[in-house]
Every structure is written in structure tokens, then in C-alpha cells.
C-alpha positions in Angstrom: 119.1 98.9 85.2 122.4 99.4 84.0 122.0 99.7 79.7 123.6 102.8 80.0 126.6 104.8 81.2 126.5 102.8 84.9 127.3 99.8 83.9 130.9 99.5 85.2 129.4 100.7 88.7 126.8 97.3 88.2 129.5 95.1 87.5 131.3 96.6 91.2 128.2 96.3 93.2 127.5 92.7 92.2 131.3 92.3 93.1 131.0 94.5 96.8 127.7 91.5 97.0 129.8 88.6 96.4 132.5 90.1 98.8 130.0 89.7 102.1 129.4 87.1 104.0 125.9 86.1 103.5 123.7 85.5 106.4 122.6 81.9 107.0 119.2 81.2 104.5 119.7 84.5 102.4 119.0 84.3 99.1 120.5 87.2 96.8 119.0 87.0 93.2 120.3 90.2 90.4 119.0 90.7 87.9 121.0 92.8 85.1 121.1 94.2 82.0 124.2 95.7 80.5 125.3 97.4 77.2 126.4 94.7 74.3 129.7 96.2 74.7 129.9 95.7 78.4 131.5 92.2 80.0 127.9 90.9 80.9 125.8 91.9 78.3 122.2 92.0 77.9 120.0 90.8 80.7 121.1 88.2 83.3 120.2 86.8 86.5 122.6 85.4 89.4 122.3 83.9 92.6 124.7 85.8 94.8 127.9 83.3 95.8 130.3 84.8 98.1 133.7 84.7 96.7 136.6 87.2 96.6 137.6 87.4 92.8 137.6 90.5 91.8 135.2 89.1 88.0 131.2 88.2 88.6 131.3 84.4 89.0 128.2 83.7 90.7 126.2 81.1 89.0 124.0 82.3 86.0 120.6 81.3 86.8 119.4 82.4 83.6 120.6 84.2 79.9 118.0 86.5 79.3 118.7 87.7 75.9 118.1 91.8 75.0 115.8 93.7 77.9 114.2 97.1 78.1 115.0 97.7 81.8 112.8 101.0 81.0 109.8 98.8 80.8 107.7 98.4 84.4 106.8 94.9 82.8 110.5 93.7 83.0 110.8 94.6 86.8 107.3 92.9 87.5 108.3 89.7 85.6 111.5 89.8 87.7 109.8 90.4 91.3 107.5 87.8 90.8 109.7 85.6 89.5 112.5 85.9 91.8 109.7 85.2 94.8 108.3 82.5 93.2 111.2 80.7 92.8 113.0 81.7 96.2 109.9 81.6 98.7 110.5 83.0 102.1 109.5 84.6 105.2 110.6 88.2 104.7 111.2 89.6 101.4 113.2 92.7 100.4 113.5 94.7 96.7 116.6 96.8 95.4 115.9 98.9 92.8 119.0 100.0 90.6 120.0 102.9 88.4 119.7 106.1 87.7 116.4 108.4 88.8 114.8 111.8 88.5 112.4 113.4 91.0 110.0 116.3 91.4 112.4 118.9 93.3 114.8 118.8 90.0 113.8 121.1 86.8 112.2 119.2 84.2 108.6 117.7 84.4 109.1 114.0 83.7 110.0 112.0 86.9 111.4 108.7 86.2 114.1 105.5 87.0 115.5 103.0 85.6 116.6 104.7 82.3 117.4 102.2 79.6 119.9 103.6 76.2 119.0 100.5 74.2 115.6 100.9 74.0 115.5 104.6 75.2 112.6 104.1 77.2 112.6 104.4 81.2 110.1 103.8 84.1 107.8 107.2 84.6 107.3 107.6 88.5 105.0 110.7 87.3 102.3 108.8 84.9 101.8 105.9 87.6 104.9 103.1 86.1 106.9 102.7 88.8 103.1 102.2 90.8 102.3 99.5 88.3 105.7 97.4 88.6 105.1 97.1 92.2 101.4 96.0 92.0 100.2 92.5 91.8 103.6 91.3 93.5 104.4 89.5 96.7 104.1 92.5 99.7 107.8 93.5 100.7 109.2 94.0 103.9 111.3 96.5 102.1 111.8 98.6 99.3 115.4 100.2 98.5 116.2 103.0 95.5 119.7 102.9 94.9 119.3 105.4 92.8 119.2 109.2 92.8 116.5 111.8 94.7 113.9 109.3 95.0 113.2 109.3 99.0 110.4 112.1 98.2 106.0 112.5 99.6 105.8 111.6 96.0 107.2 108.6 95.5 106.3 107.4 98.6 102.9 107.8 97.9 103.2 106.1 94.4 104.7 102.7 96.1 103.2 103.0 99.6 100.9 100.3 99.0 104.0 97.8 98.1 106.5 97.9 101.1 106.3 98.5 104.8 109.5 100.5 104.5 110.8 102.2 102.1 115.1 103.4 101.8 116.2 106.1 100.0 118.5 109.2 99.4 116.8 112.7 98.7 119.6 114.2 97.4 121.9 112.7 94.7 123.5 108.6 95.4 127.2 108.7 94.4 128.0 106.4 91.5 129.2 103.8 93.8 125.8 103.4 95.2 125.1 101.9 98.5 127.7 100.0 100.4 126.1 96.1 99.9 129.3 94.7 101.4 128.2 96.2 104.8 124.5 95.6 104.0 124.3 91.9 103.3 125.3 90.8 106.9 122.5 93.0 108.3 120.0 90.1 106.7 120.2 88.1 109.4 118.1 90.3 111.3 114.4 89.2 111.7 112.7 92.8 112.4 112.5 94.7 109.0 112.3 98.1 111.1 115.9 97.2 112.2 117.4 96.4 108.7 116.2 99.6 107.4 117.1 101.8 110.1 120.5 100.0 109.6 121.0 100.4 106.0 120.4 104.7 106.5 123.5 104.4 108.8 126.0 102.0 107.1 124.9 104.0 103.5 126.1 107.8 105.3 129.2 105.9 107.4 130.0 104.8 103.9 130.3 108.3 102.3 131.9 109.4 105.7 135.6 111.3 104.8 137.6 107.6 104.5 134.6 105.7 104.4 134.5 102.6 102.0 132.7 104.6 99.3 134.1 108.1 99.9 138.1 107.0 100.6 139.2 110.6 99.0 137.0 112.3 101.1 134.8 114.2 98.9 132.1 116.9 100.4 128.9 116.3 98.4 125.8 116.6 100.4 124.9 112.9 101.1 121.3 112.2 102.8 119.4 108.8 103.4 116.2 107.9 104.9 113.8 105.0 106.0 109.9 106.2 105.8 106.6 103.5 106.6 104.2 104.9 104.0 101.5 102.7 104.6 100.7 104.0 107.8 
């Protein structure tokens, strides 16, 4: 969900996914939707193709036209596509962009701001819930996206995954590190993956890490919960 100011940090994190090596039978389907002005505009899908150019050039599975990312209808229609098109044994959900949680002043909890259409996904008045319902039951859910590891989310979307993957405190910009998490895919225990994705996300923002090479100090937190149990 990137019709607004994080764009540019889309466009990287498609490139960081195209820079892995990709686990034998993955299949990495993005969805995105950028500002008009941007070098991918409006809403797109890919299948992930490793390559190390340093432009998007995995095939375009489909032009999308204009998208309100803000609308939980757009995310269903994606899920359920992007599972009904790539079956498979184990099935894992990113969800991108910015977000707002309870601990933070205003009253309004949200993701997945779009500027287009300025509309977004409330978390608060039950959304985010309904964009995960009536969709294929995921091994595991990640918010790349700020504060959202929280009781309340968790118990908004705790009928949808068996683990959910977030940060409780602000997710730099850069986002998590995919180039280190694509190669953990080839793991067959979801429990494993999601443990793993905590510790290469904090190594990441580590003083020198990949997405922290100046070394800045900002409190950095990530987590892996079970809700349904």
C-alpha cells in the first residue's frame, strides 16, 4: 500500500525480493499500488523473479489500473486471488505500509493509508478483520508496517493466521529485510519461519546491519504471537 509518501521504499523492497534466492517451489506474488508520478504507477501484480538489476523486472502478471489500497475489498480480492491462482501447501500474507495503533494519541487505528483516494483500512471499526475473513487460512501473517504487534490487533486477525509478525514500536522506512527472509521459505514448520523472521528483522537494524549500515539508535522491537490459541 504504497499511494503515498513510501513509495520509493516499495519500489526497494520489491528489489531486496528479487535479490534472494528463492527457495525451490516458492511462489512470491506483490501486489502494488504506487502514486501516477512514481515509476510503477497505479496497481500492479508481479511474480517475484530473482535477478540482480537494480529496476523491478519481474514479469507483470497483471495492469491493474487506479486502486484504493485503503479499501479492505482491494486486499481481499488480492488474497483470494493470489491463492487461487498459486495453490499450495502453506500459505503466508505480507501486509505493507504505513499503520497506527492504540498506544499512539489519536483515536482512529488504521493501515494501509492510501493519498489517492484518502481512505485507509480502520483496524478500530473491524476493516482490517473483514479483509482477512472469507480467505484461505494462513500459516502466517506479517505487518511490515508500524506499531501493529498489539492484544488489539491480534485479536482483530486471530481468527486468520496461526502466527502473526510484527514490530510494537515504529518499522524503519526500509521495512523488513526480505533479502534475508525469502531463503527461510524453504522451511516446512511455520513456527520456525516466524521465529526466524523476529531475528533476521532486529539483526537487520543491528549497528552495521543491512538496514541500519549508519548505525542509528531507534528503539527497534519485533515479535511472533499464536493468537488463536
Amino acid at each position: 500500500a504504497a499511494d503515498n509518501n513510501l513509495w520509493q521504499n516499495a519500489l526497494r523492497d520489491i528489489n531486496d525480493m528479487e535479490s534472494a534466492p528463492q527457495p525451490e517451489n516458492l511462489n512470491l506474488v506483490v501486489q502494488t499500488d504506487l502514486p501516477g508520478n512514481s515509476e510503477l504507477p497505479g496497481g500492479q501484480r508481479r511474480k517475484i523473479r530473482p535477478d540482480a538489476s537494480p529496476q523491478v523486472t519481474s514479469p507483470l502478471l497483471a495492469a491493474l489500473g487506479q486502486i484504493d489500497s485503503g479499501d479492505p475489498q482491494t486486499l481481499k480480492s488480492f488474497i483470494n486471488w493470489g491463492f487461487e491462482q498459486y495453490p499450495s501447501q502453506h500459505r503466508m500474507l505480507v501486509i505493507w505500509g504505513h499503520g497506527d495503533n492504540w498506544f499512539k494519541q489519536d483515536g482512529f487505528k488504521w493501515i494501509c493509508p492510501d493519498e489517492g483516494s484518502k481512505s485507509l483500512i480502520s483496524v478500530s471499526e473491524g476493516e482490517l478483520k473483514e479483509a482477512l475473513s472469507d480467505i484461505p487460512h494462513l500459516d502466517i501473517l506479517v505487518f511490515d508496517a508500524c506499531s501493529m504487534q498489539s492484544l488489539e490487533v491480534l485479536a482483530e486477525v486471530r481468527q486468520a493466521a496461526d502466527f502473526v509478525v510484527g514490530s510494537e514500536e515504529l518499522v524503519p522506512a526500509t521495512g523488513f529485510p526480505y533479502q534475508t527472509l525469502i531463503p527461510l521459505f524453504s522451511s516446512p514448520a511455520p513456527e520456525q519461519v516466524a521465529g526466524q523472521i523476529c531475528q533476521k528483522y532486529l539483526q537487520s537494524y543491528e549497528a552495521g546491519g543491512i538496514q541500519n549500515p549508519e548505525g542509528f539508535t531507534n528503539p527497534i522491537t519485533c515479535s511472533w504471537a499464536w493468537p488463536s490459541s
